[in-house]
KEMI-864449 format. One record per atom (N, C-alpha, C): z negated, y negated, x. Coordinates in steps of 0.05 Angstrom, whole numbers, plus 32768, in hexadecimal, padded with zeros to 4 digits. Layout:
BEGIN
ZYX/...
//
This chain:
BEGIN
7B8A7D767E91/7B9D7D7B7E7C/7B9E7D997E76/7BA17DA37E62/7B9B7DBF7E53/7BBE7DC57E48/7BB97DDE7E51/7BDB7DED7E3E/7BE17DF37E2F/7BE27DF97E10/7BE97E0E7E0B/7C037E167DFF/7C0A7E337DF8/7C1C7E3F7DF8/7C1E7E457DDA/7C2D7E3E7DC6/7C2C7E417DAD/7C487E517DA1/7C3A7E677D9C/7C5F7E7C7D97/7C547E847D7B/7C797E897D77/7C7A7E9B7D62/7C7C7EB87D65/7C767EC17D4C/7C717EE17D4D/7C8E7EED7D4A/7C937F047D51/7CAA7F0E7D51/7CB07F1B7D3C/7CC97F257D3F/7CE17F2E7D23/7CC77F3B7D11/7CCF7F3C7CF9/7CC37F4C7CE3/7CD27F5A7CD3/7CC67F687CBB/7CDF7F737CAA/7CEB7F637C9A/7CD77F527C93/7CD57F3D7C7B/7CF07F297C8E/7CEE7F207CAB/7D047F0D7CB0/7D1B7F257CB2/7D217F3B7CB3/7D377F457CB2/7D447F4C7C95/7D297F467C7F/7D2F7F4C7C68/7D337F307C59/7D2E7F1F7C62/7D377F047C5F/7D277EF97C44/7D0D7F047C48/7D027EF77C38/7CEB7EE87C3E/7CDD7EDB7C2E/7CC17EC07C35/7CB17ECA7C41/7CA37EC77C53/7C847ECF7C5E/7C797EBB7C62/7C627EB27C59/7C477EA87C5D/7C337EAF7C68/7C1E7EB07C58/7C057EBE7C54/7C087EDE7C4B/7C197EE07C44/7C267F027C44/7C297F0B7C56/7C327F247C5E/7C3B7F307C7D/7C467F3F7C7B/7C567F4D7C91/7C657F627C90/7C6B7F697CB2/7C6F7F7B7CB4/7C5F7F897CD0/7C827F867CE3/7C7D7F7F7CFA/7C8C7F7C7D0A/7CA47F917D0E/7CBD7F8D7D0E/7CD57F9A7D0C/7CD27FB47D35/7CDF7FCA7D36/7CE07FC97D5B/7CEC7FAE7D66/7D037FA47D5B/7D0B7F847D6C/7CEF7F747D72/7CE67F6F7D5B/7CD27F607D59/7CB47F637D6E/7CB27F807D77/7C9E7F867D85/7CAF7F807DAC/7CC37F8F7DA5/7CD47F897DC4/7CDB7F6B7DC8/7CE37F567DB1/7CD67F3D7DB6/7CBB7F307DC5/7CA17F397DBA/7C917F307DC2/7C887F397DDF/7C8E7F547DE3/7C907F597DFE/7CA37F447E11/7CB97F467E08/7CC97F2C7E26/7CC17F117E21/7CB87F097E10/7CA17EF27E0D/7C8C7EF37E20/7C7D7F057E20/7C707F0A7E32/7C6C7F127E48/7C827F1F7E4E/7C9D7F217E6D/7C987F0D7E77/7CAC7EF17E67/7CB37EDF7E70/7C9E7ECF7E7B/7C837ED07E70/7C657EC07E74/7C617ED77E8D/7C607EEB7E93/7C5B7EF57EB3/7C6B7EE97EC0/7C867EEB7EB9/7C9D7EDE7ECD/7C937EC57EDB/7C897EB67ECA/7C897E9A7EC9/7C6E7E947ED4/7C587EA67EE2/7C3F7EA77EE1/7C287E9C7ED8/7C2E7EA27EB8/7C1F7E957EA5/7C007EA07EAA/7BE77E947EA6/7BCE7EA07EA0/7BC37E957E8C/7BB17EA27E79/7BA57E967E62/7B867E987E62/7B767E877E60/7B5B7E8A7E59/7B527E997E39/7B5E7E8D7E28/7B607E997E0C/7B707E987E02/7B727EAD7DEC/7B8E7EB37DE0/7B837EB27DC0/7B957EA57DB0/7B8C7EAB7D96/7BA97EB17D81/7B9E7EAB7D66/7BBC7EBA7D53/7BB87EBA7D38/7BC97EAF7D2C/7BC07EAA7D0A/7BB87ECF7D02/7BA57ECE7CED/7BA37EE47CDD/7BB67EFD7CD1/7BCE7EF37CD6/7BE37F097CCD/7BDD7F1D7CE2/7BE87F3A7CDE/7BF07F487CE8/7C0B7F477CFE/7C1D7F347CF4/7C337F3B7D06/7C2F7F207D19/7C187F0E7D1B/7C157EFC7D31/7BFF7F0D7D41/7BF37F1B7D36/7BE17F247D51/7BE87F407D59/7BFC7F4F7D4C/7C097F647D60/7C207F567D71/7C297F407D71/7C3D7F317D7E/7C2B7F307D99/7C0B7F1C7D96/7C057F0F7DA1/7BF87F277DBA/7BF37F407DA9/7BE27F597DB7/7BFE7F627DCD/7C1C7F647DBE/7C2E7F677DCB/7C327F5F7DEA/7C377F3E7DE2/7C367F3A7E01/7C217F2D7E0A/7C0C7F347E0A/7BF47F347E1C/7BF97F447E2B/7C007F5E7E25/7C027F737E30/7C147F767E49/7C217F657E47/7C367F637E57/7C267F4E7E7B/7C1B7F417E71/7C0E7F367E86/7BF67F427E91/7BF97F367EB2/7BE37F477EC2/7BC47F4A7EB7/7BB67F567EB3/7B9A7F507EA9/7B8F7F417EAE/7B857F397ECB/7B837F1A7ED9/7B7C7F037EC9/7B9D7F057EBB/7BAB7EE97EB1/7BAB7EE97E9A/7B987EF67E8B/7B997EFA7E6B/7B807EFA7E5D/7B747EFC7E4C/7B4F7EFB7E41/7B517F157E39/7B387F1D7E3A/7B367F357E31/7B3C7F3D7E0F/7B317F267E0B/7B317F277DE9/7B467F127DDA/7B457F107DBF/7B557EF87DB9/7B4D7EF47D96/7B467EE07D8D/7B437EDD7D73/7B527ECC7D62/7B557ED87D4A/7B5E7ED37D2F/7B5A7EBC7D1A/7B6B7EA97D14/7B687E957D0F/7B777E887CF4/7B667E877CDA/7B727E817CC5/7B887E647CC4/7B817E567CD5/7B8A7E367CDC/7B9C7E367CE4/7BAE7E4F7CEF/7BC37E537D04/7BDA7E697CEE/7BCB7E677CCF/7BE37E757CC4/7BFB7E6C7CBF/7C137E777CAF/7C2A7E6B7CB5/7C247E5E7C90/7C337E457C88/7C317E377C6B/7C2C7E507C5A/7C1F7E4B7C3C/7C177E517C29/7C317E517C1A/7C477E607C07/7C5E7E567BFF/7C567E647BDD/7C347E737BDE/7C397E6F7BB5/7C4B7E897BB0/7C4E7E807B9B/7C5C7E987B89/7C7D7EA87B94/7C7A7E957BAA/7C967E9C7BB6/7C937EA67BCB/7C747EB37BD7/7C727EC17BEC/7C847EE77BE4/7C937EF37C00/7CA27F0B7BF8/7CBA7EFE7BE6/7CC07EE67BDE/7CD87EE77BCA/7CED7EE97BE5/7D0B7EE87BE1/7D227EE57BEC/7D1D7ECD7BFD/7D287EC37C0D/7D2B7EAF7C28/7D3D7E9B7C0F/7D527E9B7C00/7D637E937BF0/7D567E7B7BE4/7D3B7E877BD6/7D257E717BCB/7D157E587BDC/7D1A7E627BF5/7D0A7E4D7C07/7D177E337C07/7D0E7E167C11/7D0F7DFE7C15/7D167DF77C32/7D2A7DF37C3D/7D317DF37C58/7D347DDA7C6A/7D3B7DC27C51/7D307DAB7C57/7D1B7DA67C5E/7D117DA27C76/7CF47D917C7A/7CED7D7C7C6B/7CFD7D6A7C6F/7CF27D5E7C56/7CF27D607C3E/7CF17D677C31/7CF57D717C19/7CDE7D897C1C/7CDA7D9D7C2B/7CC37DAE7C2C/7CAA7DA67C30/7CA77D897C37/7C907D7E7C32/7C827D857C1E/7C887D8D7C06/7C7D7D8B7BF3/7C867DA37BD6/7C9C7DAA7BDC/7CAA7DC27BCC/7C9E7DD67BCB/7C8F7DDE7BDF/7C837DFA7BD0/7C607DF67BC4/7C567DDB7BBE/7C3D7DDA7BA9/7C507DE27B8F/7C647DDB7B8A/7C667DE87B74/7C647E007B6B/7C637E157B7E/7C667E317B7B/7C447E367B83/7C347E257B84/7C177E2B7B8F/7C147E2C7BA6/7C307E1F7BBD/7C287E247BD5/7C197E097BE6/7C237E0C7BFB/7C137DFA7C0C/7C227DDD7C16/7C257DD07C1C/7C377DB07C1A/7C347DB77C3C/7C4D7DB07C4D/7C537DB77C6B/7C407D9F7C70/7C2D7D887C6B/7C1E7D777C71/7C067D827C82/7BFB7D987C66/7BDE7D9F7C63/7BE57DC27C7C/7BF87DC97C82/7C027DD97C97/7C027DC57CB2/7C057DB17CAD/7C0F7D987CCD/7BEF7D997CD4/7BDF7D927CC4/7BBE7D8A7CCA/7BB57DA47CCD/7BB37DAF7CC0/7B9D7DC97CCA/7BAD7DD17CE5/7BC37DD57CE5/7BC87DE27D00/7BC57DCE7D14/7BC57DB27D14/7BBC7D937D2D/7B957DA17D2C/7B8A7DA27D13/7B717DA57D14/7B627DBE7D21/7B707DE07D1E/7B747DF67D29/7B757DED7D48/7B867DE47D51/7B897DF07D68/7B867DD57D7C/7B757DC27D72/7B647DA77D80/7B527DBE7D82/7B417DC07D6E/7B287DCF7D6E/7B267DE57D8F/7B3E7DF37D8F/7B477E0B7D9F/7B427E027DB6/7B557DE77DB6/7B537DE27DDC/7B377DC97DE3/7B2B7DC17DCA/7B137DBB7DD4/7AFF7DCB7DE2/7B047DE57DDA/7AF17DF77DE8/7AED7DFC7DFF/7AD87E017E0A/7AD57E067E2A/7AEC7E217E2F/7AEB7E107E4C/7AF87E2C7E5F/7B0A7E347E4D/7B237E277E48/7B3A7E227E37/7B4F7E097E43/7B527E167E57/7B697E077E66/7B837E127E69/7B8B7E257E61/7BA87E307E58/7BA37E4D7E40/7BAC7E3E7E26/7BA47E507E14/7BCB7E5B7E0A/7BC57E737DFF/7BD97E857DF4/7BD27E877DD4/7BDD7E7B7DBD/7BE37E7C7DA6/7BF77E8C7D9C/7BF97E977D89/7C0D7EAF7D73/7C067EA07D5B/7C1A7E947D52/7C1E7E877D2C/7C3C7E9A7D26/7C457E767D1A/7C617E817D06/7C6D7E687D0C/7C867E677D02/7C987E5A7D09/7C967E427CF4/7C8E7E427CD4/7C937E2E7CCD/7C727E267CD4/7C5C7E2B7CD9/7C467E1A7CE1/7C4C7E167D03/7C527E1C7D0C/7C5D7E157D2C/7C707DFD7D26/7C7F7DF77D15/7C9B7DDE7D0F/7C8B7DC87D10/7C797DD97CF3/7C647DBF7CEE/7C4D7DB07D03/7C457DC37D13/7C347DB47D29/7C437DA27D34/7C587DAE7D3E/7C717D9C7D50/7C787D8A7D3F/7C717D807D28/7C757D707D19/7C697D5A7D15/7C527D5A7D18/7C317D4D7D21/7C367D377D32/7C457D447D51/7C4C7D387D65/7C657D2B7D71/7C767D357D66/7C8C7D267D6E/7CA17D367D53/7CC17D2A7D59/7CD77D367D4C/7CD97D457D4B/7CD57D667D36/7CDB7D827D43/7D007D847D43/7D057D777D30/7D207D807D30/7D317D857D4B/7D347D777D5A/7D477D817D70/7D387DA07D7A/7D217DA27D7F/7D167DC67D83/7D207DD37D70/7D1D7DCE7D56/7D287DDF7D40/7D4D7DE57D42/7D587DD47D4C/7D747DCC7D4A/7D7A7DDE7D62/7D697DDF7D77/7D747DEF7D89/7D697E0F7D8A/7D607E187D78/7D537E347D70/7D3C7E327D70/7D317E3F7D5A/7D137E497D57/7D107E637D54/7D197E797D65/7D187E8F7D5E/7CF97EA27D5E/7D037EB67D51/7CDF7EC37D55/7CD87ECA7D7F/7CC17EC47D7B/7CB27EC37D97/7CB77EAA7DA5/7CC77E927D9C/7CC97E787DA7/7CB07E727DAA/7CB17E677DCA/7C907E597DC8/7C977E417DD2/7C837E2F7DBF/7C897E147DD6/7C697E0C7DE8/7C6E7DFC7DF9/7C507DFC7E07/7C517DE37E06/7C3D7DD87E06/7C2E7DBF7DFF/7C1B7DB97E17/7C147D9C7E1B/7BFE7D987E24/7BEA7D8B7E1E/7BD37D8E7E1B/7BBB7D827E04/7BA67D6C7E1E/7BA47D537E17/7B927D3F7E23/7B7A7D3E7E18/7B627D4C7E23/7B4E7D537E14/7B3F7D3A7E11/7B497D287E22/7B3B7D027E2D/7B3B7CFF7E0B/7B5C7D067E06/7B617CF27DE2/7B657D037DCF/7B4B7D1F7DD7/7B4F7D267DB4/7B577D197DA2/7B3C7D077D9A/7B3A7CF57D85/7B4E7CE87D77/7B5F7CE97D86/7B7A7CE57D7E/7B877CEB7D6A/7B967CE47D56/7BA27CF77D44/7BC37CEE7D4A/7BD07D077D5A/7BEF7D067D5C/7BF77CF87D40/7C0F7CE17D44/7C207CD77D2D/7C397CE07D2A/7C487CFA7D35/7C607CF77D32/7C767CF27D49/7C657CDB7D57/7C7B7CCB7D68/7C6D7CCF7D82/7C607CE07D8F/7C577CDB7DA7/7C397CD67DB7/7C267CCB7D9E/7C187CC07D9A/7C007CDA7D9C/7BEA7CD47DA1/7BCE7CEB7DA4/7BD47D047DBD/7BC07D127DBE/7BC57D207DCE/7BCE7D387DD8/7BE07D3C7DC1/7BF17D557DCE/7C107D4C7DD8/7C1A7D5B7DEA/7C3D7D537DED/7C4A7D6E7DFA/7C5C7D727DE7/7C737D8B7DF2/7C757D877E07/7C7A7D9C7E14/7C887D9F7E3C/7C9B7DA87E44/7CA07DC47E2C/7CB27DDF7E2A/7CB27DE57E1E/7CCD7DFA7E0E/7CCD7E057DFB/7CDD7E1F7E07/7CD17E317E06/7CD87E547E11/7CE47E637DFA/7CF87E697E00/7D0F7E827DEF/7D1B7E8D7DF6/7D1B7EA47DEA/7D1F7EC07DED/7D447EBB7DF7/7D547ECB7E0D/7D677ECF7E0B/7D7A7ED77DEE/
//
């Protein structure tokens, strides 16, 4: 059985400025960087080790992800870590940088609300990220991996596999990670929602 560790990136300006990020970016707030450090505290505390580490393409997931690596023994960490278009956070269109005000906060209902604006349907976010990060822990010598996304493609994976709402209900703050465990027996599998294929939550880690 394989681990991995799927967090979000920490504070930004854009979440203190309360507006949309996507495929846009905006560079990590000081909270935001001293976040990802006790994130990664907490994974020494906890004597986490990682074979590989990876991180969607933004800027503020892989200085999160560079953050607390750093924090752990060398040992227990890869030397390197790569960048992954499949692990970005949804596409939201013409309403990327607008106000937070404009967003869709219903899940359901966000299924599908932001193709209107040219963005991406939280579906086609649920599959690439099940398809992303199957791919990940099929890989050799990948038996406890360390991931850096975003929070609404992190919902959505958790979405794949079981109910996110009670995790959402109980905080999703930036640097939440939850850890998973992947059955490499039933890739083949495709999670339904309810329990089904081969991934299943274990934990979900947040920040004091």
């Amino acid at each position: 059985m394989k681990t991995l560790y799927l967090m979000r990136h920490g504070e930004t300006m854009f979440n203190r400025q309360h507006r949309i990020q996507g495929w846009c970016d905006s560079p990590l707030t000081d909270r935001g960087r001293e976040q990802a450090r006790a994130m990664g505290a907490l994974l020494r505390e906890r004597g986490a080790h990682f074979d590989a580490a990876y991180c969607s393409t933004a800027e503020r997931a892989s200085d999160t992800l560079e953050l607390a690596l750093a924090e752990l023994e060398p040992a227990r960490r890869p030397d390197t870590y790569e960048r992954l278009k499949g692990l970005r956070e949804m596409f939201y269109g013409d309403l990327e940088a607008q106000q937070d005000f404009l967003a869709e906060n219903d899940p359901e209902a966000c299924r599908t609300y932001y193709l209107q604006f040219g963005g991406e349907s939280s579906d086609a976010v649920r599959d690439r990220m099940v398809a992303t990060l199957t791919e990940v822990m099929m890989r050799p010598r990948h038996d406890a991996v360390l991931a850096v996304a975003h929070g609404g493609s992190n919902f959505n994976f958790l979405r794949a596999i079981e109910d996110p709402m009670p995790v959402l209900n109980a905080g999703w703050g930036n640097c939440t990670t939850c850890v998973y465990t992947f059955d490499e027996a039933r890739a083949d599998e495709q999670p339904d929602g309810a329990g089904a294929g081969p991934w299943r939550l274990v934990e979900v880690l947040r920040l004091p």
